[in-house]
C-alpha positions in Angstrom: -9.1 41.5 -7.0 -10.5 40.6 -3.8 -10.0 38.5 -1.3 -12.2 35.9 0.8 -11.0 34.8 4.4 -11.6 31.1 5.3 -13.6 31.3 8.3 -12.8 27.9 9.1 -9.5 26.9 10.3 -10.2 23.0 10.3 -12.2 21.1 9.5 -12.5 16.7 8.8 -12.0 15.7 5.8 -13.3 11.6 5.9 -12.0 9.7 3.3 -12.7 5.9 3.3 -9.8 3.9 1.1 -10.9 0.3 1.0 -6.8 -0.6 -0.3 -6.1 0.8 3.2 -8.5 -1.7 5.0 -6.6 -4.6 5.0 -3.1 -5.2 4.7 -1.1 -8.5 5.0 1.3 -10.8 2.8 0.4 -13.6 0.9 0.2 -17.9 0.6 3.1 -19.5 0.2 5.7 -16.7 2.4 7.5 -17.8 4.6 5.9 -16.5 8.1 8.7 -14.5 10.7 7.9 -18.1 13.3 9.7 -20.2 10.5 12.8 -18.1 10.5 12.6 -15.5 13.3 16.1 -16.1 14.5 17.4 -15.4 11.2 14.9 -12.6 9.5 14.7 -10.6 12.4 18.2 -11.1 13.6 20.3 -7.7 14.1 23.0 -8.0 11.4 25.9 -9.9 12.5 29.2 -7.6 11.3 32.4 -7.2 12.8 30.9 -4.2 14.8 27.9 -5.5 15.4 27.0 -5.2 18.9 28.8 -0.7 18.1 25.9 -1.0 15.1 22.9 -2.1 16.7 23.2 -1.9 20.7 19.8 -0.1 22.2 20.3 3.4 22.9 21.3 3.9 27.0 18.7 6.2 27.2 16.0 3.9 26.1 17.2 0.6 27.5 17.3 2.3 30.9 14.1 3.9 30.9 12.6 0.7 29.4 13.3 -1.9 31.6 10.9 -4.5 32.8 10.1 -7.8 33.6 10.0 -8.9 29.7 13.0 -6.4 28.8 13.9 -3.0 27.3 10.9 -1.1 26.2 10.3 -0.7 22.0 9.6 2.4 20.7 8.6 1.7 16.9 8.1 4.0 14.4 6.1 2.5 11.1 6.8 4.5 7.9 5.0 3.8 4.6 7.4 3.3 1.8 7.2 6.9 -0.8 4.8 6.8 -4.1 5.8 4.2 -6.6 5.2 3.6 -10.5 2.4 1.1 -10.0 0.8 3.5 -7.5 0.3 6.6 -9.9 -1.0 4.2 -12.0 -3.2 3.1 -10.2 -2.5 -0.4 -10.5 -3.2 -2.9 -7.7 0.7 -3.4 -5.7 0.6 -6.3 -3.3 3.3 -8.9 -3.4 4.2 -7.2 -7.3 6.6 -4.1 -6.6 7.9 -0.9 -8.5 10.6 1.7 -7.8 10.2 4.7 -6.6 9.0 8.1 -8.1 10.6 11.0 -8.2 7.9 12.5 -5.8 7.8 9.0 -3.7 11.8 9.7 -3.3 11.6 13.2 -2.5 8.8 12.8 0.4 11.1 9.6 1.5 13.6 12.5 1.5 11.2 15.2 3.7 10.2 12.5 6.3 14.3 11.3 6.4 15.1 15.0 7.5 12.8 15.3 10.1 13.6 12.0 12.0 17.2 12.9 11.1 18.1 13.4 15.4 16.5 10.1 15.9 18.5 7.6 17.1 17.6 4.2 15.6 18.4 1.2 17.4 17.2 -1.5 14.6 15.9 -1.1 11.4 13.5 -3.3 9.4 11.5 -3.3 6.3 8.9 -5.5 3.9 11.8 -6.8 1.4 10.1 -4.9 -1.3 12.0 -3.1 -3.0 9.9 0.2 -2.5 10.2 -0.2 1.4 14.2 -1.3 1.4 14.3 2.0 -0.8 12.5 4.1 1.5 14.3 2.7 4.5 17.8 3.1 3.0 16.9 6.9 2.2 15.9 7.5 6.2 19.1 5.4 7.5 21.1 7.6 4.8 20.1 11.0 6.1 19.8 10.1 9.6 22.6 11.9 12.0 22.3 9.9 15.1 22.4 6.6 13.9 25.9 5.7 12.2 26.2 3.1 9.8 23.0 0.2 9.8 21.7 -2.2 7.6 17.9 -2.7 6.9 16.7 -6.0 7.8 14.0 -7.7 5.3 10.8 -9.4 6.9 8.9 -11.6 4.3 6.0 -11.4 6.6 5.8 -7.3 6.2 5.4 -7.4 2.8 1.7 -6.1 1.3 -1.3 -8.4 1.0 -0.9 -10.6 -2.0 -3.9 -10.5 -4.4 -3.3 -13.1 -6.9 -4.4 -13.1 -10.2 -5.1 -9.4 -9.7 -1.2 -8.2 -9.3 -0.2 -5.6 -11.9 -4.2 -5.1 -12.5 -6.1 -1.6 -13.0 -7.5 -1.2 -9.3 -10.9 -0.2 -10.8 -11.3 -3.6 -12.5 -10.4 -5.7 -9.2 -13.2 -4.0 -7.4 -15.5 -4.2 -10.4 -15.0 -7.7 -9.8 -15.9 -7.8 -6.6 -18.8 -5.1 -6.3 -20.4 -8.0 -9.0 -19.6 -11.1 -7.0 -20.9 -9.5 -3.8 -24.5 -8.3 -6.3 -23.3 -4.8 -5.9 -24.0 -2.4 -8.6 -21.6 0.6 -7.8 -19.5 2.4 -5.7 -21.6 4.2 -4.1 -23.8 1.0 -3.0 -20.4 -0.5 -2.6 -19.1 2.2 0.1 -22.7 1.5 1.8 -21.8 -2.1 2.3 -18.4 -1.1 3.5 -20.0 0.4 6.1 -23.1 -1.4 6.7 -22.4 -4.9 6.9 -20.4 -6.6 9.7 -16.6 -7.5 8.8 -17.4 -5.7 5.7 -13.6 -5.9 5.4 -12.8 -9.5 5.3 -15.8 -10.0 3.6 -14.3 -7.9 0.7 -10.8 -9.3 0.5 -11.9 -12.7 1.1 -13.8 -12.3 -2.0 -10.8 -11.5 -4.4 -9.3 -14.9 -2.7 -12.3 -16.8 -4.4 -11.8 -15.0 -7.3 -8.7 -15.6 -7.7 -7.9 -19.0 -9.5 -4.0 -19.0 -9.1 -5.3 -19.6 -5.2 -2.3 -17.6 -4.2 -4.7 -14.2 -2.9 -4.5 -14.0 0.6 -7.6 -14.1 2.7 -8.1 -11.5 5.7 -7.3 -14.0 8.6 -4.4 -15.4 6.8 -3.2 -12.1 6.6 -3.6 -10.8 9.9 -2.2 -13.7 11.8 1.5 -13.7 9.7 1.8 -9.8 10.0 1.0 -9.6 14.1 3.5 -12.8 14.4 6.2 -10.6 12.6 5.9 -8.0 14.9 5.5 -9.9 17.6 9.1 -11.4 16.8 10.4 -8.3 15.9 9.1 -6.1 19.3 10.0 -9.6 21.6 13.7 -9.8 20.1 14.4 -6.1 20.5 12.9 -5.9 24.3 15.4 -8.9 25.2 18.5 -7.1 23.9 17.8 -4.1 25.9 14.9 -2.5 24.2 15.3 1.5 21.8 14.3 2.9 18.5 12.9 0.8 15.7 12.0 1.8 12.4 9.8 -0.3 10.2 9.0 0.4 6.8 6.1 -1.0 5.2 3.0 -0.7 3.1 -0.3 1.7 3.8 -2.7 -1.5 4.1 -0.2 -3.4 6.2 0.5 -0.7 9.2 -3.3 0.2 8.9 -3.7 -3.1 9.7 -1.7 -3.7 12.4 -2.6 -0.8 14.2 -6.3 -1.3 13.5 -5.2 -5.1 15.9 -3.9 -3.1 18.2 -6.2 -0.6 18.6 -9.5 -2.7 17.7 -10.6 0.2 15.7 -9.7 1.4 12.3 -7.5 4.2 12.2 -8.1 5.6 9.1 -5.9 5.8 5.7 -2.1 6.2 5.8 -0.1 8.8 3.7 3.0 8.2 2.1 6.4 8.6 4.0 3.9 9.0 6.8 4.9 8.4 10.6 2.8 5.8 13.1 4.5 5.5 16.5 3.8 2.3 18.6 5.4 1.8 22.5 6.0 -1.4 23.6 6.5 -2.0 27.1 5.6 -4.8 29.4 4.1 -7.4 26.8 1.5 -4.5 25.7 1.3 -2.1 22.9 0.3 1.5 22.9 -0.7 3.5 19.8 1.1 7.5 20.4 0.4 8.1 17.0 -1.3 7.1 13.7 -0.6 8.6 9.6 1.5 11.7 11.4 2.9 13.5 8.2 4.4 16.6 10.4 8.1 15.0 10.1 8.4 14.8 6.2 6.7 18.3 6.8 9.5 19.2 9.3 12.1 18.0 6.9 10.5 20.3 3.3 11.3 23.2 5.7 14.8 21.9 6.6 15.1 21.1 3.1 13.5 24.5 1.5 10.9 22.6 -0.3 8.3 24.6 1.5 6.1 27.5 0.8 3.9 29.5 3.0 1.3 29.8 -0.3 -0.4 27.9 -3.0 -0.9 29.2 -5.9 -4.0 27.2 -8.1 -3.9 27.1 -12.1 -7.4 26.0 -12.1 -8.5 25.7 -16.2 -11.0 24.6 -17.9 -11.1 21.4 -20.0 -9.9 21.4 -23.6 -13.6 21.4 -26.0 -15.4 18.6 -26.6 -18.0 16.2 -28.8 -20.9 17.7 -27.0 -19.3 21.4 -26.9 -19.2 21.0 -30.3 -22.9 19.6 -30.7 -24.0 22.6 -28.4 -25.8 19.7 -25.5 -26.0 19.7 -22.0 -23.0 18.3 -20.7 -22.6 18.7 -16.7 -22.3 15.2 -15.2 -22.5 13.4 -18.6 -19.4 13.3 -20.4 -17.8 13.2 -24.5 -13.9 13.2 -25.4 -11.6 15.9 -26.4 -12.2 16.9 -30.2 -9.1 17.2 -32.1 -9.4 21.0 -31.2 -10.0 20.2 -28.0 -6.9 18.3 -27.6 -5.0 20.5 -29.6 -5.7 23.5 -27.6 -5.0 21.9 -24.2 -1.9 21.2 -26.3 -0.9 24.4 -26.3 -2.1 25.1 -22.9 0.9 22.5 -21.7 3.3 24.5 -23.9 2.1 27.6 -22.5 2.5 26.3 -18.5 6.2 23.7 -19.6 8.0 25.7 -17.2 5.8 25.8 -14.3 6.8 23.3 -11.6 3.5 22.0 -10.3 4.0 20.3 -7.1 0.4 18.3 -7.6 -2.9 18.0 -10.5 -6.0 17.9 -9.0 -8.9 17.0 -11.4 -12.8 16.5 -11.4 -13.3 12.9 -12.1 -14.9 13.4 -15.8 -12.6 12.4 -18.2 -12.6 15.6 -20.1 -10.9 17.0 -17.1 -8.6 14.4 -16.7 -7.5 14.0 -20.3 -7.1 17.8 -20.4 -4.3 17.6 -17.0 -2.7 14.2 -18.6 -2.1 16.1 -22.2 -1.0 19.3 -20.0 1.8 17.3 -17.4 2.8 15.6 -20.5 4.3 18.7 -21.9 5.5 20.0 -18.7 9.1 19.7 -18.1 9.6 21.6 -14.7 7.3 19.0 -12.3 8.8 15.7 -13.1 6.3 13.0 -11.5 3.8 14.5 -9.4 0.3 13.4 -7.5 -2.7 13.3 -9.4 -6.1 13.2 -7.7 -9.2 13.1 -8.3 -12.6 14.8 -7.0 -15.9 14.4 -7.9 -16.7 17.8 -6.2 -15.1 19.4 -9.3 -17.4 18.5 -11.6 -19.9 20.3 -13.3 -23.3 20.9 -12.1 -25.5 18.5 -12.7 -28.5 18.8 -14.9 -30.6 16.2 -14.1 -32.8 15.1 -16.8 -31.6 17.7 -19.3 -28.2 16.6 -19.6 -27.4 15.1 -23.5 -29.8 17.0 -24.8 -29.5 20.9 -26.5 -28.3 23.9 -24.1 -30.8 26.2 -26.3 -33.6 24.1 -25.6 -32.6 23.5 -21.6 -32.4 27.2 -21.7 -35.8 27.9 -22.9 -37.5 25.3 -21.0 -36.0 27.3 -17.3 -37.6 31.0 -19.4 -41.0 29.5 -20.2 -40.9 28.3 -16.5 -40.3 32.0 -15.1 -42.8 33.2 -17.6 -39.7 35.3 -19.7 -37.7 35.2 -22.6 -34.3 33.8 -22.5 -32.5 37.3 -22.8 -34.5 38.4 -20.0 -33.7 35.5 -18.0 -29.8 36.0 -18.3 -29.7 39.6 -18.4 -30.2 39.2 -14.8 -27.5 40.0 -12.5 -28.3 36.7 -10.9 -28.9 34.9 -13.5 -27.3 31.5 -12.8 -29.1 31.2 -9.6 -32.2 31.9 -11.1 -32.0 29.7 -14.0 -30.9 26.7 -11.7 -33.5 26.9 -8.8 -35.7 26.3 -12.3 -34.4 23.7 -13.5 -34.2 22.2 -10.1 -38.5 22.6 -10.2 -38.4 21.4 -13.4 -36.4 18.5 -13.7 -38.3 14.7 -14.3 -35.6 13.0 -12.7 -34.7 15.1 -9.7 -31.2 15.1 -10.2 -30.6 19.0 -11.2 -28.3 20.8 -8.9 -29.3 24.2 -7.3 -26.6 26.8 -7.8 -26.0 26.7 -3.7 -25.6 23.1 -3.9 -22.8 23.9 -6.8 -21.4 26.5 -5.3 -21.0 24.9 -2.3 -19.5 21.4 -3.4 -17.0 23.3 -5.7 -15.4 26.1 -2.7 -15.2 22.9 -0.8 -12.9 21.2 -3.0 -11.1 24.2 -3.6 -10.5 24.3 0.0 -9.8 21.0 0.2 -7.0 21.3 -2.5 -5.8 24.8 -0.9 -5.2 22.7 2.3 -3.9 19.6 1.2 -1.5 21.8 -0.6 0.0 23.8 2.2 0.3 20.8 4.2 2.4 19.2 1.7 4.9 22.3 1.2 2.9 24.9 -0.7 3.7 25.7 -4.4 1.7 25.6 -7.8 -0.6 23.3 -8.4 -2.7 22.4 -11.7 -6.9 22.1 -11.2 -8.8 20.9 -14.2 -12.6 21.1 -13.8 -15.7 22.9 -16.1 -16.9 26.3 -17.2 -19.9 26.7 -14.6 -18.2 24.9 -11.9 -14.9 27.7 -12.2 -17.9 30.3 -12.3 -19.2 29.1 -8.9 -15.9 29.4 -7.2 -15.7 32.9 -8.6 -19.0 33.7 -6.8 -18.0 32.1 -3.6 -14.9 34.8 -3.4 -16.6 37.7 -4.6 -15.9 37.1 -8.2 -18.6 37.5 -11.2 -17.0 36.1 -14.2 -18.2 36.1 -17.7 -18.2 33.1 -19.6 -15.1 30.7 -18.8 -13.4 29.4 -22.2 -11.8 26.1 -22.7 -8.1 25.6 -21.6 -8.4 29.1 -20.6 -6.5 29.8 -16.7 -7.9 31.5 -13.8 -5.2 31.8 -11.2 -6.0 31.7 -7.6 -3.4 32.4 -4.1 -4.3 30.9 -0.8 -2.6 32.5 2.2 -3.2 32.9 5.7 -6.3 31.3 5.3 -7.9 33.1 2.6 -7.7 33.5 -1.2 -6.9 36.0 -3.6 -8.1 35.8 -7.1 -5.2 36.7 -9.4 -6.6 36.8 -13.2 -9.6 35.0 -14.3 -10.4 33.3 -17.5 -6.7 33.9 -18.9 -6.2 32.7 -22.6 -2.7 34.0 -22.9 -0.5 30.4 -21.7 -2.5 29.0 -24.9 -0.3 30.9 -27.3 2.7 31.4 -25.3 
């Protein structure tokens, strides 16, 4: 098969979380000021001052007039229950994953020769667990207790605890006269403290009153911090680790900075100095020591190797109608057969799923994982440049009947408009003239959107240690990744498996349209 180099090596890839906005606790804690001496208080054992005295090094080089300087580094707890599904996590909490544990695990081996001075955490359980994995595997430290802070915990949302995220900001698109996501991300952006004006809105939502409002939030997290770095610099100053939440350290180092610094990743490093009464932001999300620790732990692979399948068939499959960005369920064949497509891939440990955000694509990957028994827990994510192309005002109705309308257009028949060997980007640029609603996708468009996420996924998934991973998306979308390496496939079938190797920058298509995992 051949092979397509990536000709480019980087690229900025924007992604704006509104859970990572804002991150605070709730009404009702009790704040660090009302019990700094004894929440933030190094633990007072019989070796106490052996356990927690500063590091020589760092006192030394850190002294000033207000003390030793602080060098902190935030870590956001691993992936929890409530977070793979997708379920809103504030002051609620859940235990770990089996993928939140093992990236805990990756970041604890690269900051193993790190000599922690003090350790603190939210006292959820997710952040005392992720804490007690890094003090665990740690070699310079010795033997140290984490010490809780109410006031790191997560912003509390109220009523909404425990909810589907999706329905907490369907709430609050309608209060704020927003109709969707897409107007909502414009607002976001748009409209001046956008941020508080969002979260302040699930406060008057919520009934219970407990959902915390932006400047509630932000005032009890900085005055944690404040006690924390203040405490530490008057016993000599060193290494702190804090272990929180993505919304929380997003905060805080938005304060500090006065910018937003962008979402957080889990078991991800942000290091903060503090030195003379002032902060200074070295580094923000840095993933390259749970990256350092898969290599020290052999969890990493200098390829990715992409499953990428088609959906299982469906209503409108059956019914023979348009179906690109409108979307029908899995027929009892079509779940059957993506059925046996999990059968067929059980013993392939996939170290992520990546779906287009239709849900015939995303039932397809939930049937397949559920049969898998090699993976364990693993991330799911979903991209909307996976989906099909979209038809504009021809989707729902009859393929036979879209088909004819592009011939008649070019002044052919329909076998002599796809007996061309460019036949797809033919037909498309005609629909594109075509279309009523202007909608239709041209095949460049496609093409384009679809190598993008491909690249996307090829990159995320080296950066994260490699390995298989599962992509679900649609029969002309997997076509138009094809032609962007050089590929001209036939007709892609459902649940059927075209594998794909990125390495060294560039891919390598491996089989296309595969059938044989179905009846493995």
């Amino acid at each position: 098969m051949k092979k397509r180099k990536n000709s480019i090596l980087a690229f900025l890839l924007c992604v704006v979380m509104i859970l990572t906005l804002v991150g605070c606790s709730g009404k009702g804690a009790q704040t660090a000021n009302e019990n700094a001496a004894e929440t933030t208080k190094a633990p007072e054992t019989e070796n106490a001052a052996e356990e927690t005295k500063p590091s020589d090094a760092a006192a030394e080089a850190g002294k000033s007039e207000g003390g030793g300087n602080v060098h902190l580094y935030f870590m956001r707890h691993g992936k929890t229950i409530l977070n793979t599904l997708d379920r809103v996590q504030g002051w609620c909490d859940s235990p770990l994953t089996d993928a939140g544990v093992q990236v805990a695990k990756n970041a604890a081996a690269g900051l193993a020769d790190i000599k922690f001075d003090y350790a603190y955490s939210s006292d959820r359980l997710r952040a005392i667990e992720t804490a007690n994995i890094v003090l665990e595997a740690n070699k310079a430290t010795g033997p140290m207790e984490v010490i809780p802070v109410v006031g790191l915990r997560e912003i509390n949302f109220g009523k909404y605890e425990g909810e589907l995220n999706g329905v907490m900001w369907g709430d609050v698109m309608e209060k704020l006269g927003l109709s969707n996501m897409e107007e909502f991300g414009k607002f976001m952006v748009a409209e001046e403290d956008a941020t508080d004006k969002a979260f302040d809105t699930i406060a008057e939502l919520d009934e219970t009153g407990l959902a915390e409002t932006s400047a509630e939030c932000r005032e009890r997290l900085m005055d944690s911090i404040d006690t924390i770095v203040k405490e530490v610099s008057a016993q000599g100053g060193g290494n702190v680790l804090i272990v929180g939440h993505g919304a929380a350290i997003v905060n805080i180092l938005s304060n500090l900075s006065g910018e937003y610094v962008g979402e957080l990743e889990n078991a991800s490093i942000s290091e903060v100095e503090y030195a003379n009464g002032e902060f200074k932001i070295l580094s923000a999300g840095d993933t390259s020591y749970a990256e350092k620790g898969a290599k020290i732990r052999g969890e990493v692979s200098d390829e990715v190797v992409i499953y990428l399948t088609r959906h299982g068939k469906t209503l409108f499959n059956t019914m023979d109608r348009v179906q690109g960005w409108t979307d029908s369920p899995l027929t009892e064949a079509g779940v059957e057969v993506a059925e046996k497509l999990g059968g067929g891939l059980s013993d392939v440990k996939f170290a992520s799923v990546y779906t287009s955000d239709l849900g015939r694509a995303v039932e397809t990957a939930d049937i397949v994982m559920k049969k898998n028994t090699a993976s364990g827990d693993v991330p799911h994510t979903r991209l909307k440049k996976l989906r099909e192309a979209n038809y504009g005002s021809f989707e729902g109705g009859y393929n036979n009947d879209m088909a004819q309308a592009g011939a008649d257009y070019l002044k052919m028949t329909v076998g002599e408009l796809f007996s061309q060997p460019n036949a797809l980007e033919v037909f498309y640029s005609a629909l594109v003239e075509i279309d009523k609603s202007g909608d239709a996708e041209s095949y460049g468009a496609l093409c384009q959107r679809t190598y993008d996420a491909l690249l996307t996924i090829a990159e995320e998934s080296l950066n994260n240690g490699g390995g298989n991973v599962l992509v679900v998306s649609h029969g002309n979308a997997i076509m138009s990744i094809l032609h962007q390496l050089g590929e001209n496939a036939g007709e892609i079938a459902n649940a059927s498996v075209t594998k794909i190797i990125y390495k060294d920058g560039g891919f390598t298509v491996e089989s296309i349209n595969d059938t044989g995992y179905i009846g493995k």
